[in-house]
MARLUM-84702 format. One record per residue (C-alpha): residue number from 1; x, y, z. Coordinates in nm, 4 decimals, m for minus. Layout:
// residues N
<r n="NUM" east="X" north="Y" up="Z"/>
...
This chain:
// residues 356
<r n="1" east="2.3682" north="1.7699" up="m0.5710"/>
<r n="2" east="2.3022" north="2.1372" up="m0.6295"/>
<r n="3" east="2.4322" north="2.4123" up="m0.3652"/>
<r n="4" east="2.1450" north="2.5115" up="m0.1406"/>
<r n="5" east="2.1608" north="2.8917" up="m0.3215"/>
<r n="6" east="2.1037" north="2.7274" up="m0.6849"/>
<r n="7" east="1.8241" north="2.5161" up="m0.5172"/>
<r n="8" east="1.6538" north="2.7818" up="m0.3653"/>
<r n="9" east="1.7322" north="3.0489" up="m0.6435"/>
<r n="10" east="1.6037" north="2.7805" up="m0.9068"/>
<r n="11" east="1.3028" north="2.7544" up="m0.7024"/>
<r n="12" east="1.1739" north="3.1024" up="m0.6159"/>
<r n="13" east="1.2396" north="3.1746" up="m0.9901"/>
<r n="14" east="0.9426" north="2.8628" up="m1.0561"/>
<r n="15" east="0.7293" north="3.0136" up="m0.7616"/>
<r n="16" east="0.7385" north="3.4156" up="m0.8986"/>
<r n="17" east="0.6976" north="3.2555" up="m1.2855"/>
<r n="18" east="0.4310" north="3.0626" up="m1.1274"/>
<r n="19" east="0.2591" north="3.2927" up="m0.9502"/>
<r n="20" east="0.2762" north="3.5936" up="m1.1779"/>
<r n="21" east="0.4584" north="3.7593" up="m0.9368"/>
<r n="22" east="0.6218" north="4.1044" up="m1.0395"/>
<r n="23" east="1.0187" north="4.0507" up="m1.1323"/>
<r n="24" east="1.1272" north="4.3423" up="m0.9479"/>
<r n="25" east="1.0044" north="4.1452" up="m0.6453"/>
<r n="26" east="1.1528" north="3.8665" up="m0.7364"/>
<r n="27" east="1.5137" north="4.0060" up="m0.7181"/>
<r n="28" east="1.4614" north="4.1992" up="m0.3605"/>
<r n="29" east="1.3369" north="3.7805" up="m0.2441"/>
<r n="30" east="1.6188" north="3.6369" up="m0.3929"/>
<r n="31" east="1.9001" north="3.8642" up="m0.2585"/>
<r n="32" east="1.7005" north="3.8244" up="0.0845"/>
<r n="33" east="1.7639" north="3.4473" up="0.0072"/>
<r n="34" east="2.1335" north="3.5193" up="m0.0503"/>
<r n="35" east="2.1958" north="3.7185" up="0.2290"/>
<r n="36" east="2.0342" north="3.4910" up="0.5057"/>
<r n="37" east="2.2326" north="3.1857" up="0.3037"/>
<r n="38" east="2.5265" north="3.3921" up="0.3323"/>
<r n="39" east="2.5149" north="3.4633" up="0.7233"/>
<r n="40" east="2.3048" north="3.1484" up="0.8471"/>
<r n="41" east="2.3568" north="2.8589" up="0.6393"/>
<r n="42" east="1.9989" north="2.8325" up="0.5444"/>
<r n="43" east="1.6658" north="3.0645" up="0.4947"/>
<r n="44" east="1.3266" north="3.0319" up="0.5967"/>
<r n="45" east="1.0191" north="3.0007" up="0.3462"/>
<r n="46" east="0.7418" north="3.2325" up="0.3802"/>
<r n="47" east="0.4251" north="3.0473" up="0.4035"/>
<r n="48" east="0.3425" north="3.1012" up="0.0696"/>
<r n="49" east="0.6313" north="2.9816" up="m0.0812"/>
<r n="50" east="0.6139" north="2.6255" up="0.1363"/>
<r n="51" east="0.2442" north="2.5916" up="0.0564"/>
<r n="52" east="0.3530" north="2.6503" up="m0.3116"/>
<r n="53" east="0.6903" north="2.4027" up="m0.2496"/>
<r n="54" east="0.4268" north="2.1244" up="m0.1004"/>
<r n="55" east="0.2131" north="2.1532" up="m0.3703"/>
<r n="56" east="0.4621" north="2.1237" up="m0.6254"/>
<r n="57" east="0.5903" north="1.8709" up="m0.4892"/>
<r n="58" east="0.2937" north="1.6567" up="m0.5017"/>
<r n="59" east="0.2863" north="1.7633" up="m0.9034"/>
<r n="60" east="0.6082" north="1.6663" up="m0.9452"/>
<r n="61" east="0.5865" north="1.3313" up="m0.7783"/>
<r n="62" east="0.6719" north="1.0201" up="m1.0023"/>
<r n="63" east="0.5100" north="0.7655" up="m0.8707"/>
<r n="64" east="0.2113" north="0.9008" up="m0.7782"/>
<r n="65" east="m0.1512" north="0.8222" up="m1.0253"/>
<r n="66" east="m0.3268" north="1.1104" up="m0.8461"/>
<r n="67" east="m0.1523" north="1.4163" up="m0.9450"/>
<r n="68" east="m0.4643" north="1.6169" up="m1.1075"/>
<r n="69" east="m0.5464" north="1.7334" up="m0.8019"/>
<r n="70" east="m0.2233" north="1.9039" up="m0.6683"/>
<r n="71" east="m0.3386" north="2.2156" up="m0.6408"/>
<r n="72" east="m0.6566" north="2.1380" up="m0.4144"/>
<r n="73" east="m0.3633" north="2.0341" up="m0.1333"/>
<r n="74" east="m0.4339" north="2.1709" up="0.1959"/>
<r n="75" east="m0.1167" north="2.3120" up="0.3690"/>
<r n="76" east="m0.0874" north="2.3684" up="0.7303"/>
<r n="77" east="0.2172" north="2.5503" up="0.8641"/>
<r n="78" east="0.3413" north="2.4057" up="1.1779"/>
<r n="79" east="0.6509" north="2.5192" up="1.1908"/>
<r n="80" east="0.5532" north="2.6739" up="1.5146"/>
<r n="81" east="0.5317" north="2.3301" up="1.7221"/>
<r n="82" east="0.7984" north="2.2995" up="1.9627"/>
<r n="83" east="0.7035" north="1.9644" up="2.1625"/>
<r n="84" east="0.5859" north="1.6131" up="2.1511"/>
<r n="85" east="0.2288" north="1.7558" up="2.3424"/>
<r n="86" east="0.1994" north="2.0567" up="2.0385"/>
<r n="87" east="0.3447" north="1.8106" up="1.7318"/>
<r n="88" east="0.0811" north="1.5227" up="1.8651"/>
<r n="89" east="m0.1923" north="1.7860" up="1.8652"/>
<r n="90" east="m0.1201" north="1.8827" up="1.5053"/>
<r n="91" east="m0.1224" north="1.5513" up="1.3481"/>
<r n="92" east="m0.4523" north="1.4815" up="1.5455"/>
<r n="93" east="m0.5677" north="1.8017" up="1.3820"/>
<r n="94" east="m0.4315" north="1.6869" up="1.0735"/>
<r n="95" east="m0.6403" north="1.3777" up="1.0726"/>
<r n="96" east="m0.9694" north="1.5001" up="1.1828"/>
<r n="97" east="m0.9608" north="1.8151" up="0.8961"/>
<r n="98" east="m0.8582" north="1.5450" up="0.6318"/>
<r n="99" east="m1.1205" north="1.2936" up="0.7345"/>
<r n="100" east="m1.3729" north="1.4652" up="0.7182"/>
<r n="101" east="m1.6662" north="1.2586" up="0.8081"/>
<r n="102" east="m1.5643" north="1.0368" up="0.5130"/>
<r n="103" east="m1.5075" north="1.3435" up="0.2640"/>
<r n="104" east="m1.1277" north="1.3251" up="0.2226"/>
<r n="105" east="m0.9441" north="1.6420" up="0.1722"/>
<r n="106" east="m0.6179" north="1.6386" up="0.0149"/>
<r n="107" east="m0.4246" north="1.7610" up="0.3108"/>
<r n="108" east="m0.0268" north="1.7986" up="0.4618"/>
<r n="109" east="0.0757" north="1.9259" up="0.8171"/>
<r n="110" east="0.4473" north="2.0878" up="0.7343"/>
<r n="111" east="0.6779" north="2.0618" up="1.0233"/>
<r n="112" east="1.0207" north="2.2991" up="1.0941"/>
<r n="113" east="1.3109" north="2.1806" up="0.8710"/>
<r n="114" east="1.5947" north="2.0222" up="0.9331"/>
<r n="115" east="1.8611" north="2.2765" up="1.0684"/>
<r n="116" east="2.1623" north="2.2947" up="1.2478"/>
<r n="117" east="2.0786" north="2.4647" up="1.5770"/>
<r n="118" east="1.7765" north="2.2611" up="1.5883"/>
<r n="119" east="1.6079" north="1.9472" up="1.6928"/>
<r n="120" east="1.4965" north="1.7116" up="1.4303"/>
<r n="121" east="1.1411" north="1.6553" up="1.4788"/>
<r n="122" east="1.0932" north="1.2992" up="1.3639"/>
<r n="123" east="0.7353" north="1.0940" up="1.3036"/>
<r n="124" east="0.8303" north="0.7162" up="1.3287"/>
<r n="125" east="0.5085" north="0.5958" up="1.1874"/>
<r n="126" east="0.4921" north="0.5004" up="0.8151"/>
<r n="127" east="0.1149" north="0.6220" up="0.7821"/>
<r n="128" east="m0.0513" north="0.7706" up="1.0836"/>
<r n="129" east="m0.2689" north="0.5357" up="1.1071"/>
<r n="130" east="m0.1573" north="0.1865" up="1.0000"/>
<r n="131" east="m0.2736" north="m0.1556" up="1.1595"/>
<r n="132" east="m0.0187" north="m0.3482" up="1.4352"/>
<r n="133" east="0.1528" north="m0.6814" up="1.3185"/>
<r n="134" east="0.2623" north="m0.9506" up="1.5201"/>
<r n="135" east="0.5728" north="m1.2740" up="1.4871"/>
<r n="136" east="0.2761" north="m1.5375" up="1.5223"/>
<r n="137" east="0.1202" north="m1.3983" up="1.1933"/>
<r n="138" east="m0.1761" north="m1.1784" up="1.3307"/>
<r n="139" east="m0.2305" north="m0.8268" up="1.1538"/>
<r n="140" east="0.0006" north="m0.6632" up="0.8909"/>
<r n="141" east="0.3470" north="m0.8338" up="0.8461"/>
<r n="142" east="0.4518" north="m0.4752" up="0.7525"/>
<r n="143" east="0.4066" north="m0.3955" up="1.0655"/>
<r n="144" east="0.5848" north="m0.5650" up="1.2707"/>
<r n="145" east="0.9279" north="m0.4153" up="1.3007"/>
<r n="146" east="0.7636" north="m0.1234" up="1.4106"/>
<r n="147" east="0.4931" north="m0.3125" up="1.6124"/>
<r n="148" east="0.7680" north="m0.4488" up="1.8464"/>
<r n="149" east="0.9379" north="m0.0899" up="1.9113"/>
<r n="150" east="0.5721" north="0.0252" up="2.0064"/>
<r n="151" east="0.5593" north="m0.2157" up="2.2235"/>
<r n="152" east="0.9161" north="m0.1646" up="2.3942"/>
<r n="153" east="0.7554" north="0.2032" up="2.4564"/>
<r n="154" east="0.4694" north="0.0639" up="2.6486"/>
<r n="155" east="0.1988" north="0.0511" up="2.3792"/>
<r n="156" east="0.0009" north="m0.3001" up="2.3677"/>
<r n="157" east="m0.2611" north="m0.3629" up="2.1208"/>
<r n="158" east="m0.5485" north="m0.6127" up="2.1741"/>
<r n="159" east="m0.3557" north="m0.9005" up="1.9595"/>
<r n="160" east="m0.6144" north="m0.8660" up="1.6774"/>
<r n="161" east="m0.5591" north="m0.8553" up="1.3061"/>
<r n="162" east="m0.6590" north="m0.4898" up="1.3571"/>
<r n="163" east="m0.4739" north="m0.3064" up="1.5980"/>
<r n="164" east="m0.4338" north="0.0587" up="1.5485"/>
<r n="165" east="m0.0892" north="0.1907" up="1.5801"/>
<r n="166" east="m0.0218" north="0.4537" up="1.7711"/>
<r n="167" east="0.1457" north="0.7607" up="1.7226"/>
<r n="168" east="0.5377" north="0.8237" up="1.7945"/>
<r n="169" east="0.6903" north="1.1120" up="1.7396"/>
<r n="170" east="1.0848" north="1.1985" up="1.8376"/>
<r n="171" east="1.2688" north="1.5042" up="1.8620"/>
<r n="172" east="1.6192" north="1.4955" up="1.8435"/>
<r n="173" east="1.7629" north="1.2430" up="2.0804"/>
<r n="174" east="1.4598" north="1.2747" up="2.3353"/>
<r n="175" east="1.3197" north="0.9341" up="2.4226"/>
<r n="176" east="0.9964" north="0.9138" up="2.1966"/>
<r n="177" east="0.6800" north="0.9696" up="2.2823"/>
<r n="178" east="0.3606" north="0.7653" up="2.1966"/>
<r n="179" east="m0.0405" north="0.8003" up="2.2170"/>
<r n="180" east="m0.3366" north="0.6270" up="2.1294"/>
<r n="181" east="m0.5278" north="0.7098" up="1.8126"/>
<r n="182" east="m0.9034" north="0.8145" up="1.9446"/>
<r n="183" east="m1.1605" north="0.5727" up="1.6975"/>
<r n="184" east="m1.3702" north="0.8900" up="1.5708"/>
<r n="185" east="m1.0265" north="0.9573" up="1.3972"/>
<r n="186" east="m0.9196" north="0.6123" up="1.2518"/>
<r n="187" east="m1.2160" north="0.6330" up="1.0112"/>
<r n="188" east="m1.2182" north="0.2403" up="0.9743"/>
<r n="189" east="m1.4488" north="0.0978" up="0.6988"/>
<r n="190" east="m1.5922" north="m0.2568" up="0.7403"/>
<r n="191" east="m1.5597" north="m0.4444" up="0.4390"/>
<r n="192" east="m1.8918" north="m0.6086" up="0.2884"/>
<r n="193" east="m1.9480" north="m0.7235" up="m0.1160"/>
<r n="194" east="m2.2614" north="m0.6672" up="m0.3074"/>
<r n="195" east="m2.3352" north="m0.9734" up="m0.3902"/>
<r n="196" east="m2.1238" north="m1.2315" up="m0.1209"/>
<r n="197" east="m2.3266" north="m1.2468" up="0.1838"/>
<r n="198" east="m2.0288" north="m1.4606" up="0.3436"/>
<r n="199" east="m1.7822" north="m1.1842" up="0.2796"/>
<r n="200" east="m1.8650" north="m0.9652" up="0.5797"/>
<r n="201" east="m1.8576" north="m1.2664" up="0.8061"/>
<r n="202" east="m1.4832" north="m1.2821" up="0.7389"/>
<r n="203" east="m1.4558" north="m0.9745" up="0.9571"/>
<r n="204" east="m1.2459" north="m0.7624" up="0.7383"/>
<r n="205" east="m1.1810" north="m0.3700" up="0.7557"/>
<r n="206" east="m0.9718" north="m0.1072" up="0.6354"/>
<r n="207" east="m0.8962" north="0.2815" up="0.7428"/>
<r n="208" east="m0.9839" north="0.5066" up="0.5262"/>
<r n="209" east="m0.7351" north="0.7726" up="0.4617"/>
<r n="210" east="m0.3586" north="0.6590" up="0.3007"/>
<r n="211" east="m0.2132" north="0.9301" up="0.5148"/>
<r n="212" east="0.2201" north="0.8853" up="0.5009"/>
<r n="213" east="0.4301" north="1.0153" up="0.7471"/>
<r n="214" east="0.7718" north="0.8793" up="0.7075"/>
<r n="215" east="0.8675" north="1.0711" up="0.3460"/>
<r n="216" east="1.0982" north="1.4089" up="0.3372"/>
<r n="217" east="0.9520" north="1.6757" up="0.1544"/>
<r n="218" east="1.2506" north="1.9010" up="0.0146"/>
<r n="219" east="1.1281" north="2.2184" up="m0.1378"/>
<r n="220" east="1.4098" north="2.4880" up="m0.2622"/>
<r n="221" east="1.6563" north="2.2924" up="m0.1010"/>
<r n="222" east="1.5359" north="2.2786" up="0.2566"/>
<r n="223" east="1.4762" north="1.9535" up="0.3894"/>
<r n="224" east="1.1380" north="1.8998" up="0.6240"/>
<r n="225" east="1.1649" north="1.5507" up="0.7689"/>
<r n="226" east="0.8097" north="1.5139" up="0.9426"/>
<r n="227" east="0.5549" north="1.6060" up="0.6482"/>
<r n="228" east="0.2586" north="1.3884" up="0.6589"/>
<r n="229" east="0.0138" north="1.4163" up="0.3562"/>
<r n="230" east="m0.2902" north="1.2397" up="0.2707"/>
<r n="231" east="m0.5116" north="1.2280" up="m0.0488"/>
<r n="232" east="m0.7802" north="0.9925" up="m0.0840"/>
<r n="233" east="m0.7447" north="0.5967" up="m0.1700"/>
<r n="234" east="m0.7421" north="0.3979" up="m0.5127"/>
<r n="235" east="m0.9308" north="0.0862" up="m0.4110"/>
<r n="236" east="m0.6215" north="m0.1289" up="m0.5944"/>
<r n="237" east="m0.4003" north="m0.0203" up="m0.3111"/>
<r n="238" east="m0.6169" north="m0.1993" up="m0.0308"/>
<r n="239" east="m0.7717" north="m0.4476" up="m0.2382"/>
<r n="240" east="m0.5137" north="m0.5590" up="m0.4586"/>
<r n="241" east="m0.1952" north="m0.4805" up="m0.2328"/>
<r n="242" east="m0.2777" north="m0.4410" up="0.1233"/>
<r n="243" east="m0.4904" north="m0.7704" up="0.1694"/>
<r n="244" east="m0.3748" north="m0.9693" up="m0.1445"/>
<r n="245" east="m0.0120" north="m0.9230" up="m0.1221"/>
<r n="246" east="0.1375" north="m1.2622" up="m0.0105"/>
<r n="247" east="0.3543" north="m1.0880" up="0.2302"/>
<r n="248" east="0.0704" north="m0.8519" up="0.3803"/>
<r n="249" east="m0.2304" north="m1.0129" up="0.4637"/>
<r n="250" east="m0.2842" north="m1.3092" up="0.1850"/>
<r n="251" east="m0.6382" north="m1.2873" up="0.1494"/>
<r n="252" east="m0.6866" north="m1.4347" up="m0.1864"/>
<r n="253" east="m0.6422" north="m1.8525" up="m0.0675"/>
<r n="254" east="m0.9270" north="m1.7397" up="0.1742"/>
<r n="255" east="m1.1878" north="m1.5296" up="m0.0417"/>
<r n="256" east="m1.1271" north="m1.8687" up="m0.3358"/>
<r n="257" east="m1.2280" north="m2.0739" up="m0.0637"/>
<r n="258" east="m1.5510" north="m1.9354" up="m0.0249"/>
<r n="259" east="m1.5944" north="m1.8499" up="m0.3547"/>
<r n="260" east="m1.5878" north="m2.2302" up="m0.4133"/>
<r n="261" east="m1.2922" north="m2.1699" up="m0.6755"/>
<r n="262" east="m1.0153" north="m2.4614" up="m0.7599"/>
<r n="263" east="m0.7058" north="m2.3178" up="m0.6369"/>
<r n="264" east="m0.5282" north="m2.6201" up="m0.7264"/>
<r n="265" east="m0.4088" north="m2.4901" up="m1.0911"/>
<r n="266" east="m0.3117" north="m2.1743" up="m1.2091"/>
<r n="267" east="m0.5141" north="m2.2697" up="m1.5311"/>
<r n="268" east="m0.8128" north="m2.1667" up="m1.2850"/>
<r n="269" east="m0.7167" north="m1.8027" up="m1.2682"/>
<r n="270" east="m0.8485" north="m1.8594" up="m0.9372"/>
<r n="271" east="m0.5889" north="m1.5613" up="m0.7949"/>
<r n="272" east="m0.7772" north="m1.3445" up="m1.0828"/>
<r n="273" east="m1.1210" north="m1.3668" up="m0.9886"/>
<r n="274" east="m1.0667" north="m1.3655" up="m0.6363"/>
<r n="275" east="m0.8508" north="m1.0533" up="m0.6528"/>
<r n="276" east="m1.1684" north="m0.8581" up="m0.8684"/>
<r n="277" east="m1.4198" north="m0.9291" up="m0.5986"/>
<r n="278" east="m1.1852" north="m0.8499" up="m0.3122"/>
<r n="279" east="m1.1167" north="m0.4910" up="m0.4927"/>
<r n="280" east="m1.5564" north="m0.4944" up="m0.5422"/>
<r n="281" east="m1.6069" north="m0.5108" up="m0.1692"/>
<r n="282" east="m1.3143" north="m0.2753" up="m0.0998"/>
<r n="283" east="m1.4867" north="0.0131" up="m0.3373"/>
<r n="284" east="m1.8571" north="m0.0975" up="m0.2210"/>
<r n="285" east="m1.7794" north="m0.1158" up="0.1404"/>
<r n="286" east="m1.6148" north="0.2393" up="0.1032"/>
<r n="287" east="m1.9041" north="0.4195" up="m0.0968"/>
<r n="288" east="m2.1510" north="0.2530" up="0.1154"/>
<r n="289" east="m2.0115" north="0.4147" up="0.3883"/>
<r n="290" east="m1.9434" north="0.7715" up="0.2763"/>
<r n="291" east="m1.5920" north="0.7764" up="0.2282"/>
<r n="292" east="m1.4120" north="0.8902" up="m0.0539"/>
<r n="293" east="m1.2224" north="0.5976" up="m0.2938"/>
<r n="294" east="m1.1507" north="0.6058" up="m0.6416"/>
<r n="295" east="m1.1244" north="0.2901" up="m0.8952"/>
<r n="296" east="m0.8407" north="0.2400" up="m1.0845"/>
<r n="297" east="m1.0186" north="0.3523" up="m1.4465"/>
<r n="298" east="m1.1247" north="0.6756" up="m1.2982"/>
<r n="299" east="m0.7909" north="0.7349" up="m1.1157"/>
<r n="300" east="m0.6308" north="0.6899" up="m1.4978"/>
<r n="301" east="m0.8693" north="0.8763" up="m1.6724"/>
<r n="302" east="m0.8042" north="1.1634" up="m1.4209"/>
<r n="303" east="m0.4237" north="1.1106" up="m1.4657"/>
<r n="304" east="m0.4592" north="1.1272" up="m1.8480"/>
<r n="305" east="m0.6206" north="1.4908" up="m1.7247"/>
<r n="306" east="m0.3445" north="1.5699" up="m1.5428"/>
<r n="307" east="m0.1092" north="1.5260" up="m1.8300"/>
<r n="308" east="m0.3256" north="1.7387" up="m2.0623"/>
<r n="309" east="m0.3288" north="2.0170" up="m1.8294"/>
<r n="310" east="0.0646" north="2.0125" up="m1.7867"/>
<r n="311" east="0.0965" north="1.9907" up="m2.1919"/>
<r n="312" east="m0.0882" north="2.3051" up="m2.1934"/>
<r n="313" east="0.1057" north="2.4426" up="m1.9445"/>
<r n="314" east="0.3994" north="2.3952" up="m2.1267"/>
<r n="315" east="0.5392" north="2.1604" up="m1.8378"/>
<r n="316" east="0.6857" north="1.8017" up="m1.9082"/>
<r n="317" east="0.5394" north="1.5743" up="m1.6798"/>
<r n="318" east="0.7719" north="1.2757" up="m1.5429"/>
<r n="319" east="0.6442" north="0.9557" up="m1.4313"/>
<r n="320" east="0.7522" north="0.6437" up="m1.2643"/>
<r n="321" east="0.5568" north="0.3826" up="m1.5213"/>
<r n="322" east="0.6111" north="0.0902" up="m1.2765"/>
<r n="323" east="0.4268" north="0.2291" up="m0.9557"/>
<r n="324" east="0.1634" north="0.4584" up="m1.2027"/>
<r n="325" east="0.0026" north="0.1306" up="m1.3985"/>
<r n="326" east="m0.2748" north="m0.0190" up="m1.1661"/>
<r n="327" east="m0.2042" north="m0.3577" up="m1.0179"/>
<r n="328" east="m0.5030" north="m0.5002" up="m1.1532"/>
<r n="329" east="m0.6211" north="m0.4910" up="m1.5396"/>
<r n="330" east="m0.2879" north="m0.2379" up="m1.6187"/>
<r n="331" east="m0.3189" north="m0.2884" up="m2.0137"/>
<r n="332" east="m0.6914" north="m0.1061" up="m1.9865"/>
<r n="333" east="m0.5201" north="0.1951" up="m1.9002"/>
<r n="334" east="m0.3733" north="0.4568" up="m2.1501"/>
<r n="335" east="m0.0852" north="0.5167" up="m1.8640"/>
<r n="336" east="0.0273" north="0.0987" up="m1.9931"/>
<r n="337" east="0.0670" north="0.2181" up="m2.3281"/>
<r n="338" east="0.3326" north="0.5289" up="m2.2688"/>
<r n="339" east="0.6424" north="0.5691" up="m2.1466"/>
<r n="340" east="0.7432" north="0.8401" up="m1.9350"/>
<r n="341" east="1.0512" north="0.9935" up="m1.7977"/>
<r n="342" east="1.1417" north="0.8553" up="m1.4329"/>
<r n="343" east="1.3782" north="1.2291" up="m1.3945"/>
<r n="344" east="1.2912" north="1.3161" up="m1.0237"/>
<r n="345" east="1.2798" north="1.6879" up="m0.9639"/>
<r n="346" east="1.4353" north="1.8270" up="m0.6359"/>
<r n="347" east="1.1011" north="1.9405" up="m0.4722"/>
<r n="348" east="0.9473" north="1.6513" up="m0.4297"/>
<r n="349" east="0.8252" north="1.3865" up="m0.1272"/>
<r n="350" east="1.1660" north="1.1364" up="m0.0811"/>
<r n="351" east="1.1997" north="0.8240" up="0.1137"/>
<r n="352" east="1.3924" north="0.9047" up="0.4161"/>
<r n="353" east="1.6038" north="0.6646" up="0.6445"/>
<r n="354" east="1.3418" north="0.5348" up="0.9098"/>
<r n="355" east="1.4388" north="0.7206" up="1.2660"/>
<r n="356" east="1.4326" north="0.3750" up="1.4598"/>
């Protein structure tokens, strides 16, 4: 692991190169950088250099399909929030600006770093809004670890497959503090198909933003622990993870039922065509509605974008091939066909130990 100087020189060097900044500058921010290193242990961005860091970070993130649009990221700097009462009122803000009616908007609500004289301000959710899950197999089995330390708070949920979590947030060694998500900011989608009139009889529904809030994002070194960042869903994640997985919410026995499928060979491929329609109502139920989704041909094309644009930029673009093919129909996809270098660069969102 690099000192934090070399971290933060090496990255103020990318942010000036970047940015077309003037060298001369460059030097009076980096001996700045040395100087406060020197006397405090640390340094503090400017806000241009952390919306910068977040953005690059996004670009520089292996796993993720979605990386053309890095530079669209929203950044808000809330480095300023102090309490549970200012943090909650932040991420609310967060999720009503990324929303947006439906119209996602790539956004992330930055929170101070990790220091030594201070606090660690820590979100316990893994997305801000996620569904509850419960030991008698109701809602998300994801869930339910963090389902039963909601509940310890005080939270109870209506005991549906579709209770919203609410938001925790901790600082430092405070006893956490909790609050209901408002509806108008859950942005749930009820799941129809085109052509199945049975399908929105089973009652089905999904939020609409993928918004996580348990990743670090380290940028020149400095660590922020409570980050949350959204872009917009591919309709494999909900379709073909979220409600197929057998260990989420095992959907596919169910929609093969009514499809009138034999699910009593594999020969069938009964899994196969059950999985397509599920991922059809998922993107049909979303568009119908007004709220942004992408399928997972677009998302590749877009990604194949993304790679031309960094060739021309004379940047090397890293990947992680296992999480960037789609989970359905991978081999249609150029990204199937490649290989790419898994090489994670030190600004970049990393999974963090959960606070709880």
């Amino acid at each position: 692991m690099k000192p934090l100087l070399d971290e933060a020189q090496a990255f103020l060097i990318q942010f000036y190169h970047e940015s077309e900044k003037s060298g001369s500058d460059l030097k009076e921010r980096l001996r700045e950088v040395k100087e406060e290193i020197d006397s405090k242990g640390t340094y503090t961005h400017t806000k241009e250099e952390l919306t910068f860091g977040a953005k690059l970070a996004w670009r520089n993130s292996n796993r993720c399909i979605g990386r053309l649009f890095w530079n669209s990221l929203q950044v808000f700097d809330r480095r300023d929030a102090a309490t549970e009462e200012e943090v909650m009122g932040a991420l609310e803000a967060h999720l009503e600006y990324a929303t947006n009616g439906g119209k996602i908007r790539p956004t992330i609500t930055v929170f101070r770093p990790s220091e030594r004289d201070e606090e660690d301000i820590r979100l316990w959710n893994h997305q801000l809004v996620r569904y509850a899950g419960y030991e008698d197999g109701r809602g998300d089995p994801h869930s339910i670890e963090f389902t039963q330390k909601c509940r310890a708070l005080g939270w109870e949920g209506e005991g549906t497959d579709f209770d919203i979590l609410p938001l925790v947030v901790q600082i430092g060694d405070r006893t956490p503090v909790w609050k209901r998500i408002s509806p108008d900011l859950a942005l749930e989608v009820p799941l129809r198909h085109p052509e199945f009139s049975w399908f929105g009889d089973l009652g089905l529904k999904w939020y609409g933003i993928p918004l996580i809030s348990d990743m670090e994002l380290k940028v020149g070194g400095i660590s922020y622990k409570a980050a949350p960042f959204n872009g917009w869903y591919m309709e494999t994640e909900i379709g073909a993870r979220n409600l197929a997985d057998e260990t989420r919410y095992n959907l596919l026995p169910k929609v093969a039922g009514h499809m009138g499928l034999d699910t009593s060979r594999n020969i069938t491929l009964w899994k196969d065509k059950a999985l397509i329609e599920l991922n059809i109502a998922v993107l049909h139920s979303f568009k119908e509605q007004g709220v942004n989704i992408v399928d997972h041909h677009t998302a590749a094309q877009q990604f194949r974008l993304f790679e031309e644009n960094e060739k021309k930029a004379d940047r090397k673009v890293t990947g992680d091939w296992t999480w960037l093919i789609p989970p359905v129909s991978p081999a249609t996809t150029h990204i199937f066909h490649k290989e790419y270098d898994n090489t994670w660069k030190s600004t970049n969102y990393f999974y963090q130990k959960n606070p709880y």
